[in-house]
N, C-alpha and C positions, 0 to 999 in steps of 0.2 A: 086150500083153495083161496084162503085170504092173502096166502103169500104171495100166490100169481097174481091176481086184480091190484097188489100194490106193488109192484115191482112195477107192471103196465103202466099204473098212473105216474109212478115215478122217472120212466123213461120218458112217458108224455111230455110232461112239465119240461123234462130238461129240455127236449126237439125242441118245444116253444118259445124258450129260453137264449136258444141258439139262433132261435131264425129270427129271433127279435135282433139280435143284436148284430146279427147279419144285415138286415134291411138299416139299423141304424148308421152303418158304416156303407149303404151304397147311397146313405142322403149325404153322405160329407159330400161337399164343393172338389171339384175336378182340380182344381187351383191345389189346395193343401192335399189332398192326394200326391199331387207332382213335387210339393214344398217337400214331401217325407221323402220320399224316393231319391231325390236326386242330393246329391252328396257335397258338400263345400271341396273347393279344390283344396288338393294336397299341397301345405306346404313345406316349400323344400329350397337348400340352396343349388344354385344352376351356374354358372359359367359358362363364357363365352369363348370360345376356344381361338386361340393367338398362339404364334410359336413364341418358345420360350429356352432359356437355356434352368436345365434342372443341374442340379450338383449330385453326386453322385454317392453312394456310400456302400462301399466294395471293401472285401478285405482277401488277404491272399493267404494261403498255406505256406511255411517256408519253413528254414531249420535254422537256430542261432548259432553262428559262429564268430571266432576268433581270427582277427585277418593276419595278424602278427604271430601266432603263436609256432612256438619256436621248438624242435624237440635239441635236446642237447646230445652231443656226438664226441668221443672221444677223438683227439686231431693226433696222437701219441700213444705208441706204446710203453706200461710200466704197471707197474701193482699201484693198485689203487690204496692211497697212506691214509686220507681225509675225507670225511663230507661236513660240510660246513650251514649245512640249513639243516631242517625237521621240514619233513612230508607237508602239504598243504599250509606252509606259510606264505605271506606274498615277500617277492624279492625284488630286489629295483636292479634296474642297470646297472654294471660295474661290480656286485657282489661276486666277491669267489664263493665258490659253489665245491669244487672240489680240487683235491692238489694228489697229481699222479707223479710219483718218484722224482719229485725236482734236484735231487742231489745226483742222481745220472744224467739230466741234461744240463746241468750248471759244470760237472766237470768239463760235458761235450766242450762247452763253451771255452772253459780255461784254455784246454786243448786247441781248440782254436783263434783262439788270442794269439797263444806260442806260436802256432806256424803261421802267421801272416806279418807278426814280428822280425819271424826268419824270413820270411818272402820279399819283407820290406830292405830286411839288412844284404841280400843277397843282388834285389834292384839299385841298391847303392854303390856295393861294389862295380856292379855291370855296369853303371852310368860314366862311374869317374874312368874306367877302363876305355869306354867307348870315347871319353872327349880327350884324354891321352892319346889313343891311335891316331884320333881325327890330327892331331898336332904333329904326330911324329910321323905323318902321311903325306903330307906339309911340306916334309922337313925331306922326305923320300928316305925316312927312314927305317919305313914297314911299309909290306906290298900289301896290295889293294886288296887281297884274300885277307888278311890278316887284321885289316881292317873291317870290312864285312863281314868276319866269323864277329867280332866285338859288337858291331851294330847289331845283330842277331843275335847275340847272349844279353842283352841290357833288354830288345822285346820280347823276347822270353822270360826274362825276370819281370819286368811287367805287369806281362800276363799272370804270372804264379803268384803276385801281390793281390790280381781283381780276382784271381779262383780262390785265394784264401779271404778278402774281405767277402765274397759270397758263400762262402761255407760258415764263417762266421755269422753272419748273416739269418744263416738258414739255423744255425743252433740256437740262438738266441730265440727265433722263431718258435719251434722246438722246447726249452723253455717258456717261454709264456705261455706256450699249449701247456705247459704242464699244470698250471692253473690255470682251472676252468671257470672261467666266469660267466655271468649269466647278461647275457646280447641284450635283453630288453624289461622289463618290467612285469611283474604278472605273479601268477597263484603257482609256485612248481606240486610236482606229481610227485607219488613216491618213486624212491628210487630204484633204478632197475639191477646194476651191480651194488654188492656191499663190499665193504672196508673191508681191504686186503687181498681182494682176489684181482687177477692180471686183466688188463683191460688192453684190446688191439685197438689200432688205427679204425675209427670207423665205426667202435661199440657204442651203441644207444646208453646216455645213462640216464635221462628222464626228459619230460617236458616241460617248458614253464608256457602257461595258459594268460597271457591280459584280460581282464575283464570288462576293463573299461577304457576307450568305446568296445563296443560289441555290433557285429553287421551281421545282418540278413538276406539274402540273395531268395527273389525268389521270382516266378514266371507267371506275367501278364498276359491273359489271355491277345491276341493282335491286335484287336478293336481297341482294346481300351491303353494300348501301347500306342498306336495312331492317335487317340484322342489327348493322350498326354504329350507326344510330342509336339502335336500342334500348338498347344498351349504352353508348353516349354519355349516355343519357338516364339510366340506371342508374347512373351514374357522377357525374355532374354536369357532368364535362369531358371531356377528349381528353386527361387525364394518363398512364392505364393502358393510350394506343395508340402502339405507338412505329412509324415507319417507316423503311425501312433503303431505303438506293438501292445497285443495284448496276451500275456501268461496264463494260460488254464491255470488253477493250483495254489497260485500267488495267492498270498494272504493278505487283505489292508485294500481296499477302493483305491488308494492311492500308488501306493507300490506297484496294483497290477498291471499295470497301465505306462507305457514310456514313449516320451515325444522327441522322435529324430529327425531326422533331412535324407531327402531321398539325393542318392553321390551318382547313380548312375542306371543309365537306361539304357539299352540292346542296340545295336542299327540294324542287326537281322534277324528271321524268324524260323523258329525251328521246325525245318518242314515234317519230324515225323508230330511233334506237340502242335504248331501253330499258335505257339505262346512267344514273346519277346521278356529274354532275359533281363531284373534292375536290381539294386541292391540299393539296400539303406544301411545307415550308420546312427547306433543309438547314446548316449550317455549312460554308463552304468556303476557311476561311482559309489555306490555301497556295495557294489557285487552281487546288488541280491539276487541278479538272473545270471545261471549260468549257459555257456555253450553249449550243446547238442541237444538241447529242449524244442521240441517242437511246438510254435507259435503262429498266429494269425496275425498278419502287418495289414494294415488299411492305410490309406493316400485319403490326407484331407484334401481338396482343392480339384479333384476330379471333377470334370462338368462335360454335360452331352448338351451339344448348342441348336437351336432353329429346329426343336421338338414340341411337336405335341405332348400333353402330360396331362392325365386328369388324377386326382386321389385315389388311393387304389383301391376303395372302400363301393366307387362307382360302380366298378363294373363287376356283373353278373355272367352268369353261364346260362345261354339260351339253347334252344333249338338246334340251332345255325354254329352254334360256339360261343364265344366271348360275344359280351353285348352291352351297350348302356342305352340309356333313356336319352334322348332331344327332343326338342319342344318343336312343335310346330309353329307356323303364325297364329295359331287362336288358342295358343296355350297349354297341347294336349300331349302327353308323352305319346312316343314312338320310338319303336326298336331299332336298334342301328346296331348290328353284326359287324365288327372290329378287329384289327389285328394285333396282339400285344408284341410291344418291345420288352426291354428291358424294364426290372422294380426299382427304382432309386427312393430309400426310404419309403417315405408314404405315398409317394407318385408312382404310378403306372405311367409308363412312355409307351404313347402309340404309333405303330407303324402304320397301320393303313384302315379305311373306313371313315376318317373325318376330316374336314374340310375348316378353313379359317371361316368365322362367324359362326360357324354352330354353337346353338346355344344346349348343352349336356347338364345334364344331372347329377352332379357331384357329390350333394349329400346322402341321408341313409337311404337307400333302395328297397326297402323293406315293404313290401304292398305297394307298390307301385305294378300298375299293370297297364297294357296298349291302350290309348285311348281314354286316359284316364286326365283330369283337367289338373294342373297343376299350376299352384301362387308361388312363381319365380321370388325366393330371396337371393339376396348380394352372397358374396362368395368371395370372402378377406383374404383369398389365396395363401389361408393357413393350411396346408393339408394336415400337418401334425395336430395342430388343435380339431380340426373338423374330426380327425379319426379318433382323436382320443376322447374328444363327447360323444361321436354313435358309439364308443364300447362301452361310456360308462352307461349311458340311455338302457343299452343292451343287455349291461349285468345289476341293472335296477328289477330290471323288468325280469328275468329269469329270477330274479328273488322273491319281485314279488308273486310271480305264477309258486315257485316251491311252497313261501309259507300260504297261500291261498292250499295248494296239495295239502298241506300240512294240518290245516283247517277241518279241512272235509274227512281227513282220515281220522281225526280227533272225534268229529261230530260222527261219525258213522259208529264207531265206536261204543258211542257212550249210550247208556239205558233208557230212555226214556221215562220222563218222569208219568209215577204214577202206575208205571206197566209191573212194578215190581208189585205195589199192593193189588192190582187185581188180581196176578196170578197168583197171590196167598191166601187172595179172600175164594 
């Protein structure tokens, strides 16, 4: 019975207690009631919206090739006597490479010296014969058949001098096919015949690969092939477009990475892709990237011109869709439903939804809601700095929500002091 009459007075007390402190808080002044209540504006940076030309930062799919590379071909048949290199060394122009039976087309050639010797001595004959008749034709003392059989033996001899200086000609040829030298510069492959077996007109006997330069071909979506030739065309050249290749796999920051010139861009587009064909050309003098690797090329100097652009960090996903904050004349955010273009780096380019002089809200959006008062800061038209302080802002603050977690899980944990010796005693 005493436990209920004190439980009673002790629920009393407390009501009393509460409604004391209630009435305390309906005598505050109406004034600081409204002072708690109502919230300082948010501040934040805002921009003014103006068209602008943004630069671009796109890269392409393509596959590395060799625009020289060469496969080598036997031009000659004979057994194969020589090879003159080792597999995967580099070889310059002018090296022989390999030597097919040159002592069967060097005879060819003997051979063909002899008759063009005798072709020669046989046109000599017929010459002095033919200016004899012509004298004693003169003279009426050979008839005109006899005459013309001579004019027609000296062009025929003639002729059989230019058919053996062309067969000559053609052996000699024939000979130098017999050593195979290498057309151009570059890394050769192993070999496809080996030493001693019979090679025909026509046999593959390896490839020699250049590595430096090395080009890239690869395909521009149409837009951004339009946007570059206009600027090509503003330009005069392809001086102020540089392109950069980058190697998965490469080892070294420096190495992975190679800066070329863009050599050529498409005039038509491909109606089943709707891409416009370019190629670039790289510098690859240590070899260290080879051909058939597949690579990402990007074009420094791409620009999208007389765009809208806010940081891409602005805009949110609403209701309606895509959406940013604009200030009204007295300060206050308000939703404006937008259309996105293109991401160029840290800019968002907008297509539709805002108007020149809009003032938007560019910096972090985080708690920001309609209607809400906001203290316009300037806006350095850094996008990259602007987004790389809300990320750090961002991953401060998730650290310190974890170790705050990290706190409470420790303190829940732990025993209470004092709780251990009561339940001993």
């Amino acid at each position: 019975m005493r436990k209920v009459i004190h439980s009673g007075r002790a629920s009393l007390v407390t009501l009393i207690a509460a409604l004391a402190l209630t009435a305390c808080g309906q005598e505050q002044p109406p004034e600081e009631q409204g002072a708690q209540q109502e919230a300082p504006p948010h501040k934040v940076e805002v921009a003014e919206m103006a068209r602008q030309d943004i630069p671009l930062n796109k890269s392409y799919p393509s596959l590395l090739r060799s625009d020289s590379e060469v496969t080598l071909v036997a031009r000659v048949s004979g057994y194969l006597e020589e090879r003159h290199f080792e597999p995967g060394q580099m070889v310059e122009e002018g090296d022989s490479l390999y030597t097919i039976e040159p002592d069967l087309y060097q005879a060819t050639v003997n051979q063909r010296e002899a008759d063009l010797q005798s072709a020669r001595a046989e046109y000599s004959r017929a010459q002095r014969d033919a200016q004899r008749f012509e004298q004693l034709l003169g003279q009426n003392s050979v008839s005109r058949q006899q005459y013309d059989q001579a004019q027609a033996e000296q062009r025929v001899a003639q002729a059989n001098v230019a058919q053996a200086e062309a067969a000559l000609t053609s052996a000699n040829l024939d000979l130098g096919y017999a050593n195979v030298s290498a057309p151009v510069s570059g890394m050769i492959s192993l070999s496809q015949i080996n030493v001693g077996n019979f090679v025909n007109s026509g046999t593959e006997l390896a490839t020699i690969t250049p590595l430096d330069p090395l080009e890239v071909r690869f395909q521009m979506p149409q837009r951004d092939a339009f946007e570059l030739r206009r600027q090509l065309n503003e330009a005069g050249d392809a001086s102020n477009i540089t392109a950069r290749l980058r190697v998965p796999g490469l080892s070294g920051s420096d190495d992975s990475e190679l800066e070329g010139r863009l050599e050529f861009l498409g005039s038509r587009v491909d109606g089943g892709t709707s891409t416009v064909q370019a190629s670039a050309t790289f510098d690859n003098p240590d070899g260290a990237i080879l051909p058939g690797q597949f690579v990402r090329v990007s074009l420094d100097g791409l620009r999208r011109f007389n765009v809208f652009a806010v940081p891409e960090i602005a805009v949110t996903q609403g209701l309606m869709g895509p959406r940013v904050f604009v200030l009204d004349e007295e300060d206050l955010a308000r939703e404006r439903t937008i259309q996105l273009g293109e991401v160029a780096g840290p800019w968002q380019l907008i297509a539709g939804g805002l108007e020149e002089g809009d003032r938007v809200v560019v910096g972090d959006p985080a708690g920001l809601e309609p209607g809400m008062a906001i203290d316009p800061q300037p806006f350095n038209g850094n996008a990259d700095e602007l987004v790389e302080r809300v990320e750090e802002a961002e991953a401060k603050e998730q650290q310190q929500q974890a170790e705050a977690a990290s706190e409470m899980t420790d303190g829940a944990g732990a025993t209470p002091p004092g709780e251990g010796e009561e339940g001993a005693q």
